[in-house]
C-alpha positions in Angstrom: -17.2 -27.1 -8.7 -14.2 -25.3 -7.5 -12.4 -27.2 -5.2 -11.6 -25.6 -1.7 -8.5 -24.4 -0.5 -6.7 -26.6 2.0 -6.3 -25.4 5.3 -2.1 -25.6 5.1 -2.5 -23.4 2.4 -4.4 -20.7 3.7 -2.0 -20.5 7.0 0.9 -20.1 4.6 -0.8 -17.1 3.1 -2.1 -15.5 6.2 1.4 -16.3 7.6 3.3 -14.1 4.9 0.2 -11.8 4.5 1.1 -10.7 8.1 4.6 -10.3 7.5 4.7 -8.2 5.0 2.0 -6.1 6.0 3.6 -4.1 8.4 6.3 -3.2 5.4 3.6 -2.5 3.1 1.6 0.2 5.3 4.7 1.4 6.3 5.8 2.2 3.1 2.6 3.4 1.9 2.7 5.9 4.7 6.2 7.0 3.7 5.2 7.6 -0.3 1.6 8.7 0.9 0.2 6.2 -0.9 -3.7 6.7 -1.0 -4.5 2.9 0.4 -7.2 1.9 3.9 -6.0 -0.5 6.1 -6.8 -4.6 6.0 -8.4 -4.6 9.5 -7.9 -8.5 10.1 -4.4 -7.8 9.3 -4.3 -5.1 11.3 -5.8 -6.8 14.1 -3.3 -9.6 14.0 -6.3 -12.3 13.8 -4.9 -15.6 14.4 -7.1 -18.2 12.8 -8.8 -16.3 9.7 -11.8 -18.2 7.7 -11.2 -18.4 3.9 -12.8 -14.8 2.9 -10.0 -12.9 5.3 -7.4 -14.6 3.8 -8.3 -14.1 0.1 -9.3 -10.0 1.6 -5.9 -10.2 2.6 -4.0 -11.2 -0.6 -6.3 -9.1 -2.5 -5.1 -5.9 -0.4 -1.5 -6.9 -1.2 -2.3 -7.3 -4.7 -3.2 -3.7 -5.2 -0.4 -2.9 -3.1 1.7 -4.4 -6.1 0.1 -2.5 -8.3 0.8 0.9 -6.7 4.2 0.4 -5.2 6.5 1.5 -8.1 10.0 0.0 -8.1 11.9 3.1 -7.4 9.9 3.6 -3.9 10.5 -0.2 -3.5 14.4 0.4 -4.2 14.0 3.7 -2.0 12.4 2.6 1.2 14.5 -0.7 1.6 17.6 1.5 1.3 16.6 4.0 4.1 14.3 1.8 6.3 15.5 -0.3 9.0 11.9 -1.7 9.4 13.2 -4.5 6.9 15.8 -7.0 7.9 16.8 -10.2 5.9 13.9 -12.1 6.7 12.0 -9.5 5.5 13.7 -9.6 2.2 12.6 -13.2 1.7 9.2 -12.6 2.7 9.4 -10.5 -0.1 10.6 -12.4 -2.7 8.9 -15.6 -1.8 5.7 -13.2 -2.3 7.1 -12.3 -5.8 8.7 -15.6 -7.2 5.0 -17.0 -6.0 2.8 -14.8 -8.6 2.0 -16.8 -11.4 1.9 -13.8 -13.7 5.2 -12.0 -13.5 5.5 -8.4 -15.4 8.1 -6.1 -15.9 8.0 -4.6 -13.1 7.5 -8.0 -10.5 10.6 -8.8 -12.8 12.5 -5.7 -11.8 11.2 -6.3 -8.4 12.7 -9.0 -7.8 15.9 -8.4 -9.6 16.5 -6.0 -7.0 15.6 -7.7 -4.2 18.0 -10.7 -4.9 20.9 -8.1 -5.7 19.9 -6.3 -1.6 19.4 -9.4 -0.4 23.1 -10.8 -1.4 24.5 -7.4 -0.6 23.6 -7.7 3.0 24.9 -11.0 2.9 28.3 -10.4 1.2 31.1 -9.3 2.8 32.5 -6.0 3.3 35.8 -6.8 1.6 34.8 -9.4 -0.9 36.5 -9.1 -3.8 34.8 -9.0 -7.1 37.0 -12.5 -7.9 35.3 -13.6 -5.1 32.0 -13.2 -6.2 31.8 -16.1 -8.9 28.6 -17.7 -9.5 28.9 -20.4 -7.2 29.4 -18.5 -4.4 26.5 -16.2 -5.1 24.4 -19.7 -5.6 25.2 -20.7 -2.3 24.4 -17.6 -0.3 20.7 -17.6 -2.4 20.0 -21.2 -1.5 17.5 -19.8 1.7 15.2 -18.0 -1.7 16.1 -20.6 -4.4 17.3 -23.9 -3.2 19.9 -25.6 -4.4 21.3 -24.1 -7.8 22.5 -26.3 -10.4 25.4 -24.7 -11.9 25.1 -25.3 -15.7 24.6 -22.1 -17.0 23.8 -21.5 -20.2 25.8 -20.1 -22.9 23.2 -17.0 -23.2 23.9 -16.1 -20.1 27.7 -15.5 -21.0 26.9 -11.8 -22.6 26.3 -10.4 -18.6 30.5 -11.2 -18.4 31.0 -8.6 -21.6 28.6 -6.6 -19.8 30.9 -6.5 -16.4 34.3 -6.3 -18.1 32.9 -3.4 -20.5 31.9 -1.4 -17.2 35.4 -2.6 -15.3 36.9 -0.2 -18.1 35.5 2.7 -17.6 37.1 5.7 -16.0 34.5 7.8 -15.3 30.6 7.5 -14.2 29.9 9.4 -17.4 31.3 7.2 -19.5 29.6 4.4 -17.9 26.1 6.5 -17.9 26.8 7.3 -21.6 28.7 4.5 -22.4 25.7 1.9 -23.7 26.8 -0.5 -20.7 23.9 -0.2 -18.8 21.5 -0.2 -21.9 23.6 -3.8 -22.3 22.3 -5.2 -19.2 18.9 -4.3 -19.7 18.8 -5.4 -22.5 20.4 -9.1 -21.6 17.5 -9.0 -18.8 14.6 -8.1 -21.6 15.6 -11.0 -23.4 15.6 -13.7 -21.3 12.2 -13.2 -20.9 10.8 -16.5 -19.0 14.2 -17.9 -18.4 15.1 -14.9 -16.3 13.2 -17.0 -13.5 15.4 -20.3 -14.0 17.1 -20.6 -10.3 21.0 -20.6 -12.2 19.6 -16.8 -14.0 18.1 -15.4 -10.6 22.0 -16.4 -9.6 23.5 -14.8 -12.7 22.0 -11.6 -13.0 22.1 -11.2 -9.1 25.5 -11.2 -9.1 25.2 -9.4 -12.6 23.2 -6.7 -10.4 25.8 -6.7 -7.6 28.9 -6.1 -9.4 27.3 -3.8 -11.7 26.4 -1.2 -8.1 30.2 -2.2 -7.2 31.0 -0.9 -10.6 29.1 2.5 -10.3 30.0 3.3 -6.8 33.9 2.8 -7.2 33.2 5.5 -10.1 30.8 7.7 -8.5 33.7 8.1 -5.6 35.9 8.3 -8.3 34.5 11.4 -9.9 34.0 13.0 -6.0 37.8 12.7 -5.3 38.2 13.9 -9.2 36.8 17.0 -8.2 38.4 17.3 -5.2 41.3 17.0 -6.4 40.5 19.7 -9.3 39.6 22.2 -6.7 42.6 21.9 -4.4 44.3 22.8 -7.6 42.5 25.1 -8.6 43.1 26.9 -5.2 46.6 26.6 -5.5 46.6 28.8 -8.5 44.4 31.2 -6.7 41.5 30.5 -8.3 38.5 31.3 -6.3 35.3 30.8 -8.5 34.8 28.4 -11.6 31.5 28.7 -14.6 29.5 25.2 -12.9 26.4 26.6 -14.8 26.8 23.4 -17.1 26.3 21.8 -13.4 23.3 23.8 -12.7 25.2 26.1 -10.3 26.2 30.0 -10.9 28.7 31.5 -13.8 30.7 32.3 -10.3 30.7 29.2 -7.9 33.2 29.7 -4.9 35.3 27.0 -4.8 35.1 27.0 -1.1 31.4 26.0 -1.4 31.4 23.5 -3.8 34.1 21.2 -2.0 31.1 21.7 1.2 28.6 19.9 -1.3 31.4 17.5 -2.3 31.6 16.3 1.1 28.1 16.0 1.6 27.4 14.4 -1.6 29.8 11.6 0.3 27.3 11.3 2.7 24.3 11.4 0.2 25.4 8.7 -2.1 26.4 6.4 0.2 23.1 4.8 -0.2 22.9 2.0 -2.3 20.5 4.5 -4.9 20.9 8.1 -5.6 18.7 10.3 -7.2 19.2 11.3 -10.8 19.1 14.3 -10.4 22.6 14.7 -8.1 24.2 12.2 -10.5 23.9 14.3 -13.4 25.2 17.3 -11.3 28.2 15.7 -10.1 29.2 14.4 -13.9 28.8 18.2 -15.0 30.5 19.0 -12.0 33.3 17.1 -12.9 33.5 18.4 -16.2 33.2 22.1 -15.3 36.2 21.5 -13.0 38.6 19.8 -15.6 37.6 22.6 -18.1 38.9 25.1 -15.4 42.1 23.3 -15.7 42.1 23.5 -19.4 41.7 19.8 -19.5 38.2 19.4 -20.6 35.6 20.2 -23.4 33.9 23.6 -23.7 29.9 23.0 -23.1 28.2 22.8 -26.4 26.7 26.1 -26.8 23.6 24.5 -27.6 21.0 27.1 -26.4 20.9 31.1 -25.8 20.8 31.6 -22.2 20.6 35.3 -20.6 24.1 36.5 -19.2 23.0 36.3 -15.5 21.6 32.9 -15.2 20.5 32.9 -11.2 20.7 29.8 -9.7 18.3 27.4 -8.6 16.3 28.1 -5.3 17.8 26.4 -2.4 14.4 24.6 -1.9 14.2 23.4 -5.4 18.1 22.0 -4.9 18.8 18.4 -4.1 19.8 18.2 -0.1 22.5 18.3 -0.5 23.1 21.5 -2.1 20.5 23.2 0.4 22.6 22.4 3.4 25.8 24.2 1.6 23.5 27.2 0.9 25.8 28.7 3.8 29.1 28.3 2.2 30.6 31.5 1.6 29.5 33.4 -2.0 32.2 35.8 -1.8 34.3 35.4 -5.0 37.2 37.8 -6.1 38.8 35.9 -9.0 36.9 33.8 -11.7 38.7 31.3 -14.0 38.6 32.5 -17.4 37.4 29.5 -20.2 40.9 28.1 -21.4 41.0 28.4 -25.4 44.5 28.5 -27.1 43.2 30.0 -29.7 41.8 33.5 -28.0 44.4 33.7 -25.0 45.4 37.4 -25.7 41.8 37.9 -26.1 39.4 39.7 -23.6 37.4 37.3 -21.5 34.4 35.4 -23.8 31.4 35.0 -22.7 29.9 31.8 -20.5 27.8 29.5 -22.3 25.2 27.7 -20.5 24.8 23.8 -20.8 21.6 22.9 -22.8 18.4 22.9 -20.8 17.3 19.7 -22.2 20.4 17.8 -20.7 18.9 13.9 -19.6 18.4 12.9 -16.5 20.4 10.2 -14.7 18.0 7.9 -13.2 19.9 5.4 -11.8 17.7 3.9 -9.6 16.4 3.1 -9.8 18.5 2.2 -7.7 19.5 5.7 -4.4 17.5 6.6 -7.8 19.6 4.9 -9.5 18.2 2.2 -11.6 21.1 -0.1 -13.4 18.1 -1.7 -14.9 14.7 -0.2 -16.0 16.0 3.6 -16.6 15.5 4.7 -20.0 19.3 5.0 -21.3 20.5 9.2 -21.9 20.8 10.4 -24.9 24.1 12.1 -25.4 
């Protein structure tokens, strides 16, 4: 005979089942996710008999299982529907399931890492942010944390100090650091869900998007930079077709999507496919200035490469679409060996360049991306 649930425990349930519903619709509406409405939910029933309840949880289990991590990652960084309380709604709902996946892993793992960012400080410094201090802010999700980490849990430190020496976002993208961190998560398998872990790789989580983002600036003012001097020399047009822009990109125009990729990636998340622009970006600019590599002439392309269509551009690039496209001097490709030679041709950036996906998460994803090939 199976034994009946008790009454405290089907509150609890219909008490988070109604808290998170209002997230779940909502974000099924915004990723037109193909799902009906729970009408008890919907109604806001007060008492509910056994059968609602167990209708209820089984609506938010297929939620689960159509809710992908990246839309997760997406519509907490955009919506203001979700406040803190929401987040632990959230994860209690997660840490609860009794058989946890990959992706309720990854789940998770992000939430902890939004919910602590919220809580942190502005101007926190990443000294700061030790594991005790992490503990103490997660104590409303995990409880007290006893703070005997194990010595397995020691590799996330090389992890951080390999990715507080890089110089670049591509070297951190290309680098293996983030292939590192997955990696230390895949492993721990089970013990990823011991209360001093959830701490470790939270702040694991957070200093790694700390990481990326000083970079991702980094590489903005970079280019910045590169066009200002670029300008100076009277320059007016650089190749960016590596970048998936024209042979002749005015200069003018592409410090309009610099600033708006400000705006864009200030999102926790960006989507991979800006990323990788503004690392070829970077690099078409410092081979302007003779300071970077040539683009691999990896595949014939035809001489007048058009563009992409504005609509099939990220945002940001269609709301530069104005920026003026008249260009009266192009760089010529720096090679010491050919100076006195006439201009060479352009060669176009291989077509089967990886993506970035970062997010997973804005997305980039620190954790479940595949890693790029180089």
């Amino acid at each position: 005979m199976t034994p009946t649930t008790p009454v405290q425990d089907l509150a609890a349930q219909w008490s988070s089942a109604r808290r998170l519903y209002p997230i779940y619709f909502e974000l099924a509406r915004e990723f037109a996710i193909d799902v009906k409405t729970c009408a008890d939910l919907e109604a806001g029933v007060d008492t509910p008999g056994k059968e609602t309840v167990e209708q209820a949880n089984r609506w938010l289990e297929e939620m689960d299982q159509l809710i992908q991590v990246h839309q997760l990652r997406q519509f907490l960084q955009t919506s203001a529907l979700v406040n803190q309380e929401g987040l632990v709604s959230l994860l209690q709902h997660f840490l609860a399931k009794t058989v946890r996946t990959d992706v309720i892993r990854d789940k998770i793992d992000f939430l902890l890492v939004q919910y602590f960012s919220q809580l942190a400080p502005s101007g926190v410094s990443d000294a700061d942010v030790d594991l005790g201090y992490v503990a103490q802010s997660l104590e409303p999700v995990l409880g007290p944390v006893e703070l005997k980490p194990p010595v397995w849990l020691n590799a996330l430190d090389r992890v951080l100090d390999t990715a507080r020496r890089c110089r670049s976002l591509d070297e951190l993208l290309h680098g293996g650091v983030l292939e590192q961190g997955r990696k230390a998560k895949g492993q721990a398998g089970d013990l990823f869900y011991l209360p001093i872990a959830l701490a470790a790789f939270t702040r694991f989580g957070y200093l790694m998007r700390r990481s990326f983002f000083r970079l991702m600036l980094g590489d903005l003012n970079t280019i910045l930079d590169g066009l200002t001097e670029l300008e100076d020399k009277g320059v007016e047009t650089i190749d960016c077709r590596r970048a998936q822009f024209s042979a002749q990109e005015p200069i003018i125009r592409l410090r309009v999507i610099c600033q708006s990729w400000k705006v864009m990636f200030q999102a926790e998340y960006s989507s991979g496919q800006p990323l990788r622009m503004l690392v070829d970006l970077r690099a078409s600019v410092e081979y302007a200035l003779g300071r970077g590599k040539a683009p691999e002439p990896e595949v014939k392309a035809e001489a007048h490469a058009k563009p992409a269509p504005v609509a099939a551009r990220p945002p940001a690039l269609a709301a530069a679409a104005g920026a003026s496209k008249a260009a009266t001097k192009t760089v010529a490709a720096p090679d010491s060996a050919t100076a006195a030679k006439p201009k060479a041709k352009s060669v176009v950036p291989s077509a089967d360049a990886p993506e970035f996906e970062v997010s997973g998460t804005p997305g980039w994803d620190s954790d479940s991306a595949s890693q790029p090939e180089k």
